[in-house]
C-alpha positions as CSV (number, residue, x, y, z in Angstrom):
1,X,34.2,-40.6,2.8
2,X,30.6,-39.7,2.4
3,X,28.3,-42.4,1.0
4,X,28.2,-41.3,-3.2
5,X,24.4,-42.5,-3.1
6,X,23.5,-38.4,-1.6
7,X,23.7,-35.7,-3.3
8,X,26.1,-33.4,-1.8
9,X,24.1,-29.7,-1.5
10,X,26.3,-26.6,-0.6
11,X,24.2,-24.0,1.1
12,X,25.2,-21.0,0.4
13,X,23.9,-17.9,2.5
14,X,25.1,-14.3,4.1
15,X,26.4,-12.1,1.3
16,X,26.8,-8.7,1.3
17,X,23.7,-7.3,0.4
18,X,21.4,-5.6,3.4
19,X,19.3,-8.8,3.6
20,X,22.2,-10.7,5.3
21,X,20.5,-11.5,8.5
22,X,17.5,-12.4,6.6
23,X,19.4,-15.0,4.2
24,X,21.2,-16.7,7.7
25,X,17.4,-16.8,8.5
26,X,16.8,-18.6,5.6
27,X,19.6,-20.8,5.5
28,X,19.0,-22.4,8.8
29,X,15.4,-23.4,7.5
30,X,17.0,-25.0,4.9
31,X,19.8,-26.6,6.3
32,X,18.1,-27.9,9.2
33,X,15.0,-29.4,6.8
34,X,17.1,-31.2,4.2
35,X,16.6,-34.5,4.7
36,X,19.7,-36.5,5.4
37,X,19.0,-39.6,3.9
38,X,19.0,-38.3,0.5
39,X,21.5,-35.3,0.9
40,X,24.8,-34.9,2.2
41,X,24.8,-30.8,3.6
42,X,27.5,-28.5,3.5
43,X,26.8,-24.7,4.3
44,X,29.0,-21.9,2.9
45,X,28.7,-18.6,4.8
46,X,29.5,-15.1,2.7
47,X,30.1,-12.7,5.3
48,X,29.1,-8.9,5.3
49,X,32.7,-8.4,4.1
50,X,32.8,-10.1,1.4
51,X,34.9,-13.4,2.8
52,X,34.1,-16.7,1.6
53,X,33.8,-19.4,4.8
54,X,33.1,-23.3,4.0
55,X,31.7,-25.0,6.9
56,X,31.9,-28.9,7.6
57,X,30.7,-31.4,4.5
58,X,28.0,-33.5,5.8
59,X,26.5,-31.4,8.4
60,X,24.8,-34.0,10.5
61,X,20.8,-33.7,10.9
62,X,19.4,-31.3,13.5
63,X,17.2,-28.2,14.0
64,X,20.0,-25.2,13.1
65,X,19.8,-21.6,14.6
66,X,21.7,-18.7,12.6
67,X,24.2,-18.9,15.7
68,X,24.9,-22.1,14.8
69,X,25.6,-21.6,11.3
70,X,27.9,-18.9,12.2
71,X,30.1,-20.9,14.5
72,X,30.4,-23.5,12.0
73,X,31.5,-21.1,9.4
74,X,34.7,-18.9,11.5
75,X,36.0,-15.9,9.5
76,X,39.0,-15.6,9.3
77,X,39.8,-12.0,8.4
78,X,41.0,-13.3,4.7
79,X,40.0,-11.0,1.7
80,X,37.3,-11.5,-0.7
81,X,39.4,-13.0,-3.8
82,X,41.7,-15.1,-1.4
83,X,38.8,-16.8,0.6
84,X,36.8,-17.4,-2.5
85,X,39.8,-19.5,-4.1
86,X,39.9,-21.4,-1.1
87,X,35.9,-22.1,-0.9
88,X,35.8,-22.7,-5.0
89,X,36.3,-26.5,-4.2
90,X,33.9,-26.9,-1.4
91,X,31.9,-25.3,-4.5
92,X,33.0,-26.9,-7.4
93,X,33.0,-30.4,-5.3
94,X,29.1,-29.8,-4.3
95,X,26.5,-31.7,-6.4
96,X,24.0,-28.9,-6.0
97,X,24.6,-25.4,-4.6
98,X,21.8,-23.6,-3.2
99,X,22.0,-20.3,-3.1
100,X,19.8,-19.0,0.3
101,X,21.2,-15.4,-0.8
102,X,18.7,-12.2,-1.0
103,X,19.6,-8.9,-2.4
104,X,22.0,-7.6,-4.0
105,X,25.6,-9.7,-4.8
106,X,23.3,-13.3,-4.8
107,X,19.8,-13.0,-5.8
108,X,21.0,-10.4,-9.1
109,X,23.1,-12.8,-11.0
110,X,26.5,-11.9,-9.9
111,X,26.7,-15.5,-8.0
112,X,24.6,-17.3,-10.5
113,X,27.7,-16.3,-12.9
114,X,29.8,-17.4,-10.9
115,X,28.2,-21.1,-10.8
116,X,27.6,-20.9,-14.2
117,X,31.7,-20.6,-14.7
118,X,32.2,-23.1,-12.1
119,X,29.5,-25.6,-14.3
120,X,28.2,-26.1,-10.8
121,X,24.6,-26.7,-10.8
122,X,22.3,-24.7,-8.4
123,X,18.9,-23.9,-7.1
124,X,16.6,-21.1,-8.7
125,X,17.2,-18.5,-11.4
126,X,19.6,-17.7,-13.7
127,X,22.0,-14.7,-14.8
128,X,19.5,-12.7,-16.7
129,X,16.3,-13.7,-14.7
130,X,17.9,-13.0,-11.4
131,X,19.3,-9.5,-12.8
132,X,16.5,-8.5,-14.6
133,X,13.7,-9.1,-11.7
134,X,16.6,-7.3,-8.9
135,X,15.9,-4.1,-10.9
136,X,12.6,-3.1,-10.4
137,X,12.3,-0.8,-13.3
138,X,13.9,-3.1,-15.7
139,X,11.0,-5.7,-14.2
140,X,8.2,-3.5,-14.8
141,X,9.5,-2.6,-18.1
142,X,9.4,-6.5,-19.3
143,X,6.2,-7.3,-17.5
144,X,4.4,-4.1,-19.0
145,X,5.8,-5.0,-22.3
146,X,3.9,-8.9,-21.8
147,X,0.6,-7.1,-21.3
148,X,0.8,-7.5,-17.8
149,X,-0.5,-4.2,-15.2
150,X,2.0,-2.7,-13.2
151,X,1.7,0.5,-11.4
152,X,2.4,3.5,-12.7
153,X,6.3,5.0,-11.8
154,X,9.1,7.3,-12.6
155,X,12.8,6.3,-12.6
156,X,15.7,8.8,-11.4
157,X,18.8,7.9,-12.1
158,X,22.0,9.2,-10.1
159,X,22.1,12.8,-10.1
160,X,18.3,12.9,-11.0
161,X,16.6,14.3,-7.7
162,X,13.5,16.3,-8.7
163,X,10.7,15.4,-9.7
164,X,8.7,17.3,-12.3
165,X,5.5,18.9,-11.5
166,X,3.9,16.9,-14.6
167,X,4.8,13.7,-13.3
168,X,3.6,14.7,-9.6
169,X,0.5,15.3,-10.9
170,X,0.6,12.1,-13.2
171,X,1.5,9.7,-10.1
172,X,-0.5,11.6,-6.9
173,X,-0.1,11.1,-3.6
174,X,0.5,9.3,-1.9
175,X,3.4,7.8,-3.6
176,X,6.0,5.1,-2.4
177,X,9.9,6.0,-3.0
178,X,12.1,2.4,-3.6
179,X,15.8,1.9,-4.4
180,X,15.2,0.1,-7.9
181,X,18.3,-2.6,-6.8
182,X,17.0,-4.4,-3.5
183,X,14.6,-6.0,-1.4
184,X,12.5,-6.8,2.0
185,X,11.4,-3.1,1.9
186,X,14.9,-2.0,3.0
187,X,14.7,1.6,2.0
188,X,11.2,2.4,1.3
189,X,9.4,4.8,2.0
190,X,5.7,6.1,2.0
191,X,5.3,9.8,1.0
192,X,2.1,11.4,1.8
193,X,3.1,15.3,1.3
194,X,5.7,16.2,-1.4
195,X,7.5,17.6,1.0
196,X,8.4,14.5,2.2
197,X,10.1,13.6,-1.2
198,X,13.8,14.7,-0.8
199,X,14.2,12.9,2.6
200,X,13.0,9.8,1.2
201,X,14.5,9.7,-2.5
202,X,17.9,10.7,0.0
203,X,17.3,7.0,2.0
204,X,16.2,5.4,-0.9
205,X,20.3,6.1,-2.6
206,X,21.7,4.7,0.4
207,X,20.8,1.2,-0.4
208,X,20.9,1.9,-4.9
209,X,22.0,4.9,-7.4
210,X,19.2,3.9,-9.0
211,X,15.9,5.3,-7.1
212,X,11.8,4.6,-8.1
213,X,8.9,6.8,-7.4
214,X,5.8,4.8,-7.8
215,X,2.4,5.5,-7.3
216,X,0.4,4.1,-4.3
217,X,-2.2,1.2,-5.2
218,X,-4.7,0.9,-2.4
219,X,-6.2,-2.4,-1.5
220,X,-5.3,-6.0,-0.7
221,X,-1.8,-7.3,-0.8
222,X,-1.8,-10.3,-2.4
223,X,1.1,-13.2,-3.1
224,X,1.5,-15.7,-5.5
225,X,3.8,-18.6,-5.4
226,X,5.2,-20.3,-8.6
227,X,7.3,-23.7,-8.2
228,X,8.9,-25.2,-11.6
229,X,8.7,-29.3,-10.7
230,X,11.8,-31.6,-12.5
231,X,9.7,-31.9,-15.7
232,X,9.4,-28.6,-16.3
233,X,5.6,-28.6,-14.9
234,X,4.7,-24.7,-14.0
235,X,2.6,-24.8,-11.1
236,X,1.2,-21.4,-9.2
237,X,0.2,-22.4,-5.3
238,X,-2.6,-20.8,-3.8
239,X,-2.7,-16.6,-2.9
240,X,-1.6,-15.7,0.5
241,X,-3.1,-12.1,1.8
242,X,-0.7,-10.3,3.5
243,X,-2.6,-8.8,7.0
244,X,-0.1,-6.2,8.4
245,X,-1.5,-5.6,12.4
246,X,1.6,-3.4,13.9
247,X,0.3,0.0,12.5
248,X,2.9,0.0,10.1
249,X,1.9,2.4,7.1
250,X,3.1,-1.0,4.9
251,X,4.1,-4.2,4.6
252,X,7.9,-2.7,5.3
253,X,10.9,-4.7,7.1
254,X,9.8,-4.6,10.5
255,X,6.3,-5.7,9.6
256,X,8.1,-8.8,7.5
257,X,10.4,-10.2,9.8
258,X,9.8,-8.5,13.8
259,X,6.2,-7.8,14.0
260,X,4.4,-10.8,15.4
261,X,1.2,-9.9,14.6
262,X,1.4,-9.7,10.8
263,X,-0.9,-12.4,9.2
264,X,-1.2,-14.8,6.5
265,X,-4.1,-15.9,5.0
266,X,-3.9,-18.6,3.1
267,X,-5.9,-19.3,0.8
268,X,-6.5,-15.4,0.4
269,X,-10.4,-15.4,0.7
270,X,-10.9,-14.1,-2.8
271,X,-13.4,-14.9,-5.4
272,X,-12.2,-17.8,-7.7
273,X,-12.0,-15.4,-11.0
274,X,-9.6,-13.2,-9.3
275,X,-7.6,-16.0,-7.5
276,X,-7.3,-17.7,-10.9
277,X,-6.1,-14.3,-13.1
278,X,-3.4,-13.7,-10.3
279,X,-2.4,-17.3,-10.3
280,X,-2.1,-17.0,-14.3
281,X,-0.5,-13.8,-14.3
282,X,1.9,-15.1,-11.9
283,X,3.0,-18.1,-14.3
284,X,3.2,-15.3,-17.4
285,X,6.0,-13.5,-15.1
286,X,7.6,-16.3,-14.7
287,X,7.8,-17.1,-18.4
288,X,7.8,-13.6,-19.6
289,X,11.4,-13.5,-17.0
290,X,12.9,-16.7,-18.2
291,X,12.9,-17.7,-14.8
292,X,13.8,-21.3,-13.7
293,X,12.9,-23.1,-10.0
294,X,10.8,-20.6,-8.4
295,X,9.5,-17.0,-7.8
296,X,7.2,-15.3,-5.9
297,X,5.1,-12.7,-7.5
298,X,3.5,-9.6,-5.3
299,X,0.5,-7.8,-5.9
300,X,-1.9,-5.5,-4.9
301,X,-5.6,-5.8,-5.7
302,X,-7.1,-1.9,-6.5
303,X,-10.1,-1.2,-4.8
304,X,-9.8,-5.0,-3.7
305,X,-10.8,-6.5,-6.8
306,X,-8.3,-5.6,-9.8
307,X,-4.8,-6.7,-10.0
308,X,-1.6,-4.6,-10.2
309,X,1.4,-6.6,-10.5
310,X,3.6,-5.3,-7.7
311,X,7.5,-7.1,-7.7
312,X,9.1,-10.9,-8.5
313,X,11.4,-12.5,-6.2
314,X,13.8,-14.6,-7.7
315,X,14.5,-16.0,-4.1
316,X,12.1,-15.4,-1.3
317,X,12.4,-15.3,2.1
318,X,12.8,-18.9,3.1
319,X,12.5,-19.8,6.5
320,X,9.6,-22.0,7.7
321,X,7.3,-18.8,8.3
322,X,8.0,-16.9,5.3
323,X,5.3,-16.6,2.5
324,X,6.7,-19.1,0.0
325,X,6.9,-22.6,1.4
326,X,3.8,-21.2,3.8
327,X,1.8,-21.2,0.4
328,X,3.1,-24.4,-0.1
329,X,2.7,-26.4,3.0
330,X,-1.0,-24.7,2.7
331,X,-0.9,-26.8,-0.9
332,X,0.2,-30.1,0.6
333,X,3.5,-29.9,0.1
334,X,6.3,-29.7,3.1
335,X,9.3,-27.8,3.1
336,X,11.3,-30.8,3.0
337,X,9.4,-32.3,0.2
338,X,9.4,-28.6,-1.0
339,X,13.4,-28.4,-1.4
340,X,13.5,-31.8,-2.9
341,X,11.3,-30.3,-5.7
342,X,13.6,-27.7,-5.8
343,X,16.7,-29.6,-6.0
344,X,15.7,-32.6,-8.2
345,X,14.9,-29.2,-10.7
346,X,18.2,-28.1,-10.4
347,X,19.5,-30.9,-11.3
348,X,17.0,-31.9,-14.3
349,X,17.8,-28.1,-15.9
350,X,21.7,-29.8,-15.8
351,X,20.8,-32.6,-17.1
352,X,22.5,-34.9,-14.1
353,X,21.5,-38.1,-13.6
354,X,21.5,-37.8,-9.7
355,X,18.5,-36.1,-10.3
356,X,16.8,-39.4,-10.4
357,X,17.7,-40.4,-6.9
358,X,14.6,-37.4,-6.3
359,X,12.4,-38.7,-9.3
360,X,9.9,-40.2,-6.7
361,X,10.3,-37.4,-4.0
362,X,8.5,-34.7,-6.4
């Protein structure tokens, strides 16, 4: 029997979504920096299939590769609904879940509905926040709506291929071409001639139906990390510039996560007006969203002075060299101390008294 004085937190990572590998990323960050003394850890792997695996419960401390995560969580070949009834306890038993998921079937609500049915609480957004922020035009259309600048786009919905010569005109090139439903840039692509345009709305459908062409905004590329502390205390860390140095045409997914020589800077060297109207339109998103626990919110800087509100992520990238708990370690606070703030919030929003036991960690 594990000792009742830890909270027992159920990491839950994979999925089905094209940011698999990038979620096992993240989920070894997390597993192998919760600190044992306050947390018992149990990981629960989604596969690329669709099965539910629950790993050991209380996952002794240690530094954790994505190998390792995977060999503690065997498949075994079972279907979706099957393994999912036999992981609901491991679920249902958990304290805490926290979902490591990105994409598409974990970051858009469809699990956060699922925890919500359980009465399981968990880490980060809920079912309309995480749904509405996963569709890029649905984001830009509540953000806009707040007051907030957003560049200027054009949705085509399945079946909707062309693009008219009005809006061609309206947008310029170059343009970028995104499927609205997913993330880390899987999909995207810069067009620079429009006859570039049918090849890339044709990659853009093979990750969503749903497909956005959006104008280009030159200049600095600019984050903004926003962390919700247990007593509901908004707090926006400080801007990270985004310095890509692998010739990629953007900050795409080989620049994220293979290309050594991307850069961080942190703080952004910016002047303090524009670091503070980032920062506070960063904490409107969040607001505007309904979001709970954290976000990251992406801009660009026009002409490198004038702020265009670029995406939300309800759940970042998370491993130790990923933007969000970078900005924060920048800010003073650690990734462990970090997830404790993030779990003791959890736990506030549902009202459990073991959020307590964190009280004095955030």
């Amino acid at each position: 029997m594990r000792d009742k004085s830890r909270i027992e937190v159920a990491v839950l990572f994979g999925g089905r979504s094209g940011e698999h590998d990038v979620s096992c990323a993240s989920a070894a960050s997390v597993v192998s920096n919760l600190d044992r003394s306050r947390y018992a850890v149990r990981p629960i792997r989604i596969t690329t299939g669709g099965e539910w695996v629950a790993g050991p419960t209380d996952l002794p401390a240690g530094v954790y590769g994505v190998a390792d995560l995977v060999q503690l969580t065997p498949a075994a070949g079972a279907p979706a609904w099957q393994s999912l009834s036999d992981a609901a306890p491991a679920l249902g038993g958990a304290d805490v879940v926290l979902p490591a998921l990105h994409g598409p079937y974990g970051e858009d609500g469809t699990v956060q509905g699922l925890l919500e049915m359980l009465d399981v609480p968990y880490v980060g957004n809920g079912v309309l926040a995480s749904a509405a922020a996963m569709d890029k035009d649905v984001t830009k259309r509540l953000l806009a709506a707040a007051g907030l600048p957003v560049a200027a786009s054009v949705l085509l919905g399945p079946g909707e291929d062309s693009l008219p010569a009005a809006e061609r005109e309206r947008l310029g090139l170059p343009v970028f071409v995104k499927p609205v439903r997913a993330g880390s840039s899987l999909g995207v692509s810069r067009v620079d001639d429009w006859a570039q345009l049918d090849a890339a709305i044709a990659t853009a459908r093979e990750s969503d139906s749903k497909v956005l062409v959006e104008e280009a905004v030159v200049g600095r590329e600019v984050d903004i990390a926003v962390l919700e502390h247990p007593d509901g205390r908004l707090e926006a860390g400080p801007p990270l510039e985004i310095r890509v140095g692998g010739g990629q045409a953007f900050f795409d997914y080989e620049a994220k996560y293979q290309d050594s020589s991307t850069r961080f800077d942190i703080p952004a060297r910016l002047d303090e007006r524009i670091a503070a109207t980032v920062q506070r339109m960063a904490l409107t998103a969040f607001e505007t969203l309904g979001c709970e626990g954290l976000i990251r919110v992406d801009f660009f800087l026009r002409g490198g002075t004038v702020p265009v509100l670029n995406e939300v992520n309800t759940f970042p990238g998370f491993t130790a060299h990923s933007q969000y708990p970078q900005i924060w370690e920048a800010a003073g606070l650690s990734y462990p101390a970090l997830l404790d703030v993030l779990v003791s919030t959890a736990l506030a929003h549902a009202g459990r008294p073991s959020a307590a036991l964190l009280a004095g960690a955030s």
